[in-house]
N, CA and C of each residue as an Amber inpcrd file, in Angstrom:
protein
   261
 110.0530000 132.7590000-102.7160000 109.9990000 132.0860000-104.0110000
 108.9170000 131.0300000-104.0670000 108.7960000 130.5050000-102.6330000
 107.1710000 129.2430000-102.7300000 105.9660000 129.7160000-104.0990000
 105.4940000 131.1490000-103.8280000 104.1230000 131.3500000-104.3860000
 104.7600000 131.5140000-106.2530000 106.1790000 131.9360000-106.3230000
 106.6610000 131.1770000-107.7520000 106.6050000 130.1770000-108.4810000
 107.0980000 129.2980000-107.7910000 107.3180000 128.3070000-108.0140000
 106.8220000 127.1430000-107.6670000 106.5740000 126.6540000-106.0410000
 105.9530000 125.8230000-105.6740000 103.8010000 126.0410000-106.2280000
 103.1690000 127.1390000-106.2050000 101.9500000 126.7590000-106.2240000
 101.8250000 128.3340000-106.8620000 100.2590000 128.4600000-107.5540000
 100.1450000 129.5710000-108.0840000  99.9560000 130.6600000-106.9220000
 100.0440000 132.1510000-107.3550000 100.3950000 132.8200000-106.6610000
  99.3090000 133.4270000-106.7510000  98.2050000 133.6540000-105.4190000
  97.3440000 134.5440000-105.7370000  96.9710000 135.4970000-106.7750000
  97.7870000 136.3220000-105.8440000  97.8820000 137.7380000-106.7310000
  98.3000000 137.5170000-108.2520000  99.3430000 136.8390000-108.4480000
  99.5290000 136.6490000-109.4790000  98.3970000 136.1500000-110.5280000
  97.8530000 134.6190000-110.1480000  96.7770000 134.5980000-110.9100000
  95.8230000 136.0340000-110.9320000  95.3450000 136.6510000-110.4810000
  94.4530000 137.5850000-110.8810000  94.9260000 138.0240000-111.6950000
  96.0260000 138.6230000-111.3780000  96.9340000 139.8190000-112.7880000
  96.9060000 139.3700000-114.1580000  97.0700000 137.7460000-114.0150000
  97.4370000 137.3480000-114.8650000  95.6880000 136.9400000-115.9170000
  94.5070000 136.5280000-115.3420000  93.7700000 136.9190000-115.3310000
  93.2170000 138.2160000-116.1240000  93.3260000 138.9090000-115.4470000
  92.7510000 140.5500000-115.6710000  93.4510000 140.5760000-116.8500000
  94.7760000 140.4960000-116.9330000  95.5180000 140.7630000-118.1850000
  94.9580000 139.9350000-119.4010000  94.5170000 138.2460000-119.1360000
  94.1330000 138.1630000-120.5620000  92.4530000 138.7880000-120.7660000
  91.9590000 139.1380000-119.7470000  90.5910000 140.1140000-120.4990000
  91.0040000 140.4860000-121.3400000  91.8600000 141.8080000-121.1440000
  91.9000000 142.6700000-121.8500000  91.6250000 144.1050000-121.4270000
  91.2820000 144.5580000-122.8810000  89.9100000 146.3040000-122.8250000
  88.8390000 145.9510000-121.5340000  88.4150000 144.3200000-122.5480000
  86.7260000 143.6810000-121.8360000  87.1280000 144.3720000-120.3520000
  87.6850000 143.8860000-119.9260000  87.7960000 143.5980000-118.0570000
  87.3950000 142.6060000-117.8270000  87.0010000 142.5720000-116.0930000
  86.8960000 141.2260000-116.4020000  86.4570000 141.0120000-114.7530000
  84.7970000 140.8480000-114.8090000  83.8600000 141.0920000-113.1040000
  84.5000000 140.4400000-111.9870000  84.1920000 140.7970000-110.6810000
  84.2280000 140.2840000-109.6080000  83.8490000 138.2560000-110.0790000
  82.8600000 138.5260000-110.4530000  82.1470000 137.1670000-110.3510000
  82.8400000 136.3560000-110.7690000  83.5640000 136.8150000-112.4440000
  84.0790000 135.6990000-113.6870000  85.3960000 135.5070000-112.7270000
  85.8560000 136.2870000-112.2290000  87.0890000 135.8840000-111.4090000
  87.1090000 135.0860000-110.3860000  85.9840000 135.1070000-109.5850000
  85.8540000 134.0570000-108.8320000  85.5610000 133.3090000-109.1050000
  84.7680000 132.6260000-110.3810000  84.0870000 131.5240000-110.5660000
  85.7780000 130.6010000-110.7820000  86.9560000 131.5660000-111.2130000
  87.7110000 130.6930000-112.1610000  88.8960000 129.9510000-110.6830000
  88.9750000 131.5420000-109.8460000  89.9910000 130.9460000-109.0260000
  89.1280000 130.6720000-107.6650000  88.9900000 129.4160000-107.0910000
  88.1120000 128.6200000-106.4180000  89.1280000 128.0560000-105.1720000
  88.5820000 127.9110000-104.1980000  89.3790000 126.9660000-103.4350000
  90.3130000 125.9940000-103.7860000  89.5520000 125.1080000-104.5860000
  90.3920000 124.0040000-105.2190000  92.2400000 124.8890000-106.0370000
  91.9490000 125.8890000-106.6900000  92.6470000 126.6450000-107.3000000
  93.4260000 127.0430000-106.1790000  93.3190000 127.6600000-105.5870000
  94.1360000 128.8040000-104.6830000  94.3050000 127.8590000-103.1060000
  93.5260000 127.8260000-102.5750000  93.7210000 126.9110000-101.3910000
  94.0200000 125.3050000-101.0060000  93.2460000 124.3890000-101.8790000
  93.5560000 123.0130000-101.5530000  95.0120000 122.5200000-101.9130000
  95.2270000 123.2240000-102.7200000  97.1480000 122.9180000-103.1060000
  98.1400000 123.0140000-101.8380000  97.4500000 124.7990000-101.3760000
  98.7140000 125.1590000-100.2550000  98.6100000 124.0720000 -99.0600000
  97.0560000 123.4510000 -98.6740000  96.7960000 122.2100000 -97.4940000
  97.5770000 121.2990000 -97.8780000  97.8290000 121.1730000 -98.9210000
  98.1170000 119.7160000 -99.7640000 100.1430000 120.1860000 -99.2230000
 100.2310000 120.8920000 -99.5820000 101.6920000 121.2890000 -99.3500000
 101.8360000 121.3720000 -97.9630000 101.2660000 121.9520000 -96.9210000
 101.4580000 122.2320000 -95.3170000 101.3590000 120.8250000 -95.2830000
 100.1910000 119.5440000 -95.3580000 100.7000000 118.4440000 -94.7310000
 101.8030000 117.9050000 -95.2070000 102.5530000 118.0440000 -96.5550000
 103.2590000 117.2520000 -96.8160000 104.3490000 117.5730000 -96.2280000
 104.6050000 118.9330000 -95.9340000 105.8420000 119.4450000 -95.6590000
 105.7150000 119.2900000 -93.8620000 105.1230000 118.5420000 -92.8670000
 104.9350000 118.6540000 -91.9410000 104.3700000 119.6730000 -91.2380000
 103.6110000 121.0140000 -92.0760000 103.4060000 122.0970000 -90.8640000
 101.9590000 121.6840000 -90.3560000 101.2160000 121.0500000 -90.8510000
 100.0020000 120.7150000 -90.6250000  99.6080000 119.3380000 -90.5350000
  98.3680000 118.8710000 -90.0020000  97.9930000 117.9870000 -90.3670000
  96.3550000 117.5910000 -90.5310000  96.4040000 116.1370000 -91.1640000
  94.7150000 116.3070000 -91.4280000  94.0130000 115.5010000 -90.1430000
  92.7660000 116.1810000 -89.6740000  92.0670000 115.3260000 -88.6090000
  91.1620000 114.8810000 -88.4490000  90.5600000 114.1270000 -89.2850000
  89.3120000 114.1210000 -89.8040000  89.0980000 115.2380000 -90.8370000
  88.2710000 115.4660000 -90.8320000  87.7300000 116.9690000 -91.7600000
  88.4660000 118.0890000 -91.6470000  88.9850000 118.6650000 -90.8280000
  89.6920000 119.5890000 -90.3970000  91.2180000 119.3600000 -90.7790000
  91.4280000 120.2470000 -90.8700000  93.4410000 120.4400000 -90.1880000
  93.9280000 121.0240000 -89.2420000  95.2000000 120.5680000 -88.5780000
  95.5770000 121.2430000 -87.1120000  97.0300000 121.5360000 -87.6270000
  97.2920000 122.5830000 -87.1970000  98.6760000 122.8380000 -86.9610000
  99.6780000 121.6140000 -86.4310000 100.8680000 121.8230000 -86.5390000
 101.6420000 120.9320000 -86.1430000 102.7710000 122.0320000 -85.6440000
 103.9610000 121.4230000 -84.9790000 104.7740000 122.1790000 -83.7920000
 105.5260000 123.1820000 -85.2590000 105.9850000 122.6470000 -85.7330000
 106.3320000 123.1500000 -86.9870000 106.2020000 124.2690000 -88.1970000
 104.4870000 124.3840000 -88.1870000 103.8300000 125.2240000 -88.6930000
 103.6740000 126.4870000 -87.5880000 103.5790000 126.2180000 -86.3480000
 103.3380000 127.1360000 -85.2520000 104.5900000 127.6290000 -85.0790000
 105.6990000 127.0980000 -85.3670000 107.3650000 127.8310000 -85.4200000
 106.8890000 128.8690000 -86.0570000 106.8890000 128.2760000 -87.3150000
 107.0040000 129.1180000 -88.8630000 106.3100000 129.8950000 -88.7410000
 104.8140000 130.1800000 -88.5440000 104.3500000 131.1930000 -87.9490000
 104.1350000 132.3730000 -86.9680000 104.8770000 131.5630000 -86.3610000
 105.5090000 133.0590000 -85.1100000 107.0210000 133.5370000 -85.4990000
 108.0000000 133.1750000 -86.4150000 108.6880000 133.9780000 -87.0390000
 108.5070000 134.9890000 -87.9080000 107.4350000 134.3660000 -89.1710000
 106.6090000 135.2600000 -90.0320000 105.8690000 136.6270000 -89.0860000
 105.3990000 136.0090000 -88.2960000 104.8960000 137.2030000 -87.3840000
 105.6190000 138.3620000 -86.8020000 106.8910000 137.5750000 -86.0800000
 107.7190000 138.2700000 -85.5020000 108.4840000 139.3010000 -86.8680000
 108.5320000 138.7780000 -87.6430000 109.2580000 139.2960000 -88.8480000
 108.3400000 140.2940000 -89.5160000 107.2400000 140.2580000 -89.8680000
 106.5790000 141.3270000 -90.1880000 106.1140000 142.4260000 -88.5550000
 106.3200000 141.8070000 -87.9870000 106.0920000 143.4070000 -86.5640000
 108.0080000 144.1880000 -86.9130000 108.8340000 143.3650000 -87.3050000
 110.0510000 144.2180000 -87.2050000 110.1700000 144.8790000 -88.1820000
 109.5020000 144.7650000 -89.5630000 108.9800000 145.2280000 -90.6880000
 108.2060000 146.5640000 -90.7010000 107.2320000 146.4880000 -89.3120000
 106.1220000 146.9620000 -89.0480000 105.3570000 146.9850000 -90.4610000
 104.9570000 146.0210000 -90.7590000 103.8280000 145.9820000 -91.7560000
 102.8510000 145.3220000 -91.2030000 101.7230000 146.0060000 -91.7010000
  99.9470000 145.9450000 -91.3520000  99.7420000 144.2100000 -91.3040000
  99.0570000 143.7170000 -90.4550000  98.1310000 142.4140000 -90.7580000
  97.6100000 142.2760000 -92.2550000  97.1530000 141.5330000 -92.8400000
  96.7230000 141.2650000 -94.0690000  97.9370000 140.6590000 -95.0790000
  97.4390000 140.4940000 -96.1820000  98.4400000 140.1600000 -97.3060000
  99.3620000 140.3930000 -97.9890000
């Protein structure tokens, strides 16, 4: 429910996107110009530090013990799934 509710949802924005083109369609480019880092990524950083899985280190971010849990369950959970790497 996170990519619901807590922050926009990739995929979703596109669809949602593509859908108000229309007929038009709607390029590679115009779609990227709209959903940007700031859009799609700086939110979810903004959420991992707050929620403890991450943190900021200077310029960078590092994992925290927390985020490295959560991630080797997700992992473990999609190999019992057997679903592909990717999204």
């Amino acid at each position: 429910t996170y990519s619901a509710v807590q922050a926009d949802s990739p995929t979703m924005a596109i669809l949602l996107r593509i859908e108000e083109a229309g007929a038009r369609g709607l390029s590679r480019e115009e779609l990227l110009a709209e959903l940007d880092d700031e859009v799609l990524v700086v939110p979810r950083l903004h959420d991992l530090v707050a929620g403890g899985l991450a943190a900021r280190a200077g310029e960078r971010y590092v994992i925290r013990d927390g985020g490295a849990l959560l991630a080797r369950v997700y992992i473990v959970y999609r190999r019992l799934l057997r679903m592909e790497k990717g999204g």
